[in-house]
N, C-alpha and C positions, 0 to 999 in steps of 0.2 A: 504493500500500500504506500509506502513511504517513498517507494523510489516510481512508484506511480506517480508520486504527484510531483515530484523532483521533475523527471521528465514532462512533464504538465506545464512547469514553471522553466523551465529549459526549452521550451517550442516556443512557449511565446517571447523570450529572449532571444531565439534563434529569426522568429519574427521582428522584431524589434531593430536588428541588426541589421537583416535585408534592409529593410526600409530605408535605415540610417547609409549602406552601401547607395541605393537608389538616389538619396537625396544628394548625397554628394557627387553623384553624376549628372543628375540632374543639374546643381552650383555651378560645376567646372564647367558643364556644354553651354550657360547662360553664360556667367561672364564671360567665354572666350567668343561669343555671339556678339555682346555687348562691346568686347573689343575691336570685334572686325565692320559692327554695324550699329552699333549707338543703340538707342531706345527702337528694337522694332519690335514688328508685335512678336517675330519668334523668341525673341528675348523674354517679354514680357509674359511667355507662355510659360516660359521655365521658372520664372519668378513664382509664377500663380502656383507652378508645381511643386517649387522647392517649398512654400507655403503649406501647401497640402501634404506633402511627406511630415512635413513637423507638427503637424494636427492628428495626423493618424500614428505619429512616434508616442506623443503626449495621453494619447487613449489607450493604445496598449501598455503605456508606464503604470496608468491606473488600474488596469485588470490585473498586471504582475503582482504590486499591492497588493488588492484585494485579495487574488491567492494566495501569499503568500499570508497575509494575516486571517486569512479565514481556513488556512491547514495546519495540520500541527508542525512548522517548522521551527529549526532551533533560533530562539531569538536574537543569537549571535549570529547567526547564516542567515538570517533573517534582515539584520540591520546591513552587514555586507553589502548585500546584494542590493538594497534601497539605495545605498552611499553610492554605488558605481553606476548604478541607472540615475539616478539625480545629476553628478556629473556629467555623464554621458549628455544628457538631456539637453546641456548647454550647447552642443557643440551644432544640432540643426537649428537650435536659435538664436547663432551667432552665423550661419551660415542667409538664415531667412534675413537676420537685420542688412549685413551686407548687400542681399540680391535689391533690398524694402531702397535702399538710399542710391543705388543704382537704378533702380524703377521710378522713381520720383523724380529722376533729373536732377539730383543733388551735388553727384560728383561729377568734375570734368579730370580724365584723365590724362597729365601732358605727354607727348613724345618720349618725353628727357628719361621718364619710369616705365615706361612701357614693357621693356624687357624684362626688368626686377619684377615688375607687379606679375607678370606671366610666373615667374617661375615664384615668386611666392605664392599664387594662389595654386600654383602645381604641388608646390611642396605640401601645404598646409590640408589639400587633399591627402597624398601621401598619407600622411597623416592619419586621418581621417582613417584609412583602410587599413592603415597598418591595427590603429589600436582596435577597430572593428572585430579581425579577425585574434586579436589578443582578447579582448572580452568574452567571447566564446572560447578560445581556448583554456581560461579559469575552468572547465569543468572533466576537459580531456588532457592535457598537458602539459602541464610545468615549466619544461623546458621551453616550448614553442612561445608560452604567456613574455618569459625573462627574453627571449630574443626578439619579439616584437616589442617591446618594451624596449627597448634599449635601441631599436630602427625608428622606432616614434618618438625618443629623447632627441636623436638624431636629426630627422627632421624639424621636432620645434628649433633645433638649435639654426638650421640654415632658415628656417622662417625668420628668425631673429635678426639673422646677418640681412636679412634682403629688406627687411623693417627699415633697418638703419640705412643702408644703402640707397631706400625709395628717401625717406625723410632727407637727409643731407644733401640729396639732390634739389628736392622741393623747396627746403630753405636755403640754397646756394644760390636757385636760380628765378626765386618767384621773391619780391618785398612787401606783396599783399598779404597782409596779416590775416585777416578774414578766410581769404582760401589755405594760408598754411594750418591755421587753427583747423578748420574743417577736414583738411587731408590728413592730421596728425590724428583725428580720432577715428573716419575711414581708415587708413593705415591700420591702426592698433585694434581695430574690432577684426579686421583680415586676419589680423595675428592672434586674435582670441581664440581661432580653429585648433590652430596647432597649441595652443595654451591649453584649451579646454585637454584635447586627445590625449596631452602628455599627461594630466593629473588623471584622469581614465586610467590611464596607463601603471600608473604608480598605483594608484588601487586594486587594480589589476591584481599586480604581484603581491600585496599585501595578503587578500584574499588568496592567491594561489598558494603562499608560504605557508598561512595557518592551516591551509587544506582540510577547510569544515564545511564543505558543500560536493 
């Protein structure tokens, strides 16, 4: 019965993470839209989409819950697992704010960053997938949890360098205080992908280390 409902609460985590894989396919093929064609409605369709994967992430957060507090799990395996999906959960609504201030016509992106911002928002997916396929691994393999974990520290660390790289360009070559202000919190929520994925990440291994699920 017990490991019935484990696997009960493992599909819909297994669920969870599709989704989370989807959405950030969906991010990467919008912004890279939005770079080669500004506001079009194909753009604007991924927006609505990456929108909707983080609505249907948020309602299966709530039936994991629910299972898990409405079975007899252990309260420490219990709080785990909440802590890592709570984190998690940051990471497609850091992804939707992003698509939200590109759909709006908020940001204009210059030439000067154009290559950094590409491979930051490559990386910060990266990201994204690495610690994905780490969060499920918490239930089959240890090893695989520590190696992903340590490819997703990896990449926040080059999202970091490409942060810096965009920013020091933007205030090198822009004196508009208004647009640098604005591109320095754009910038830093780009970077909140691969921030969020990495503490995922570290929880990850927490959970895989005491190995009570």
């Amino acid at each position: 019965m017990f490991f019935d409902r484990q696997r009960q609460i493992e599909n819909l985590l297994k669920k969870y993470i599709d989704l989370l894989k989807e959405s950030v396919d969906s991010f990467e093929k919008g912004v890279s839209i939005f770079i080669s064609d500004g506001l079009s409605e194909e753009f604007q369709q991924y927006a609505r989409q990456t929108h909707k994967f983080e609505s249907e992430m948020d309602s299966i957060r709530h039936d994991i819950a629910y299972e898990m507090y409405s079975k007899t799990i252990l309260p420490e395996s219990r709080g785990d697992i909440l802590r890592i999906l709570e984190l998690a959960d940051k990471i497609p609504g850091c992804m939707q704010s992003v698509m939200f201030d590109l759909s709006i016509g908020a940001i204009y992106l210059p030439k000067y960053i154009l290559e950094d911002f590409k491979l930051l928002i490559e990386n910060s997916c990266i990201a994204v997938r690495n610690v994905s396929d780490c969060f499920l691994s918490i239930f089959s393999d240890k090893n695989k949890v520590l190696k992903l974990a340590k490819e997703t520290d990896r990449d926040e660390s080059k999202c970091d360098s490409f942060q810096h790289s965009i920013l020091s360009a933007i205030f090198k070559n822009s004196s508009d205080v208004g647009f640098n202000v604005l591109m320095k919190l754009f910038i830093e929520k780009v970077g909140d992908i691969s921030n969020c994925s990495e503490k995922v990440s570290d929880q990850a291994i927490i959970i895989s280390v005491k190995g009570q699920i």
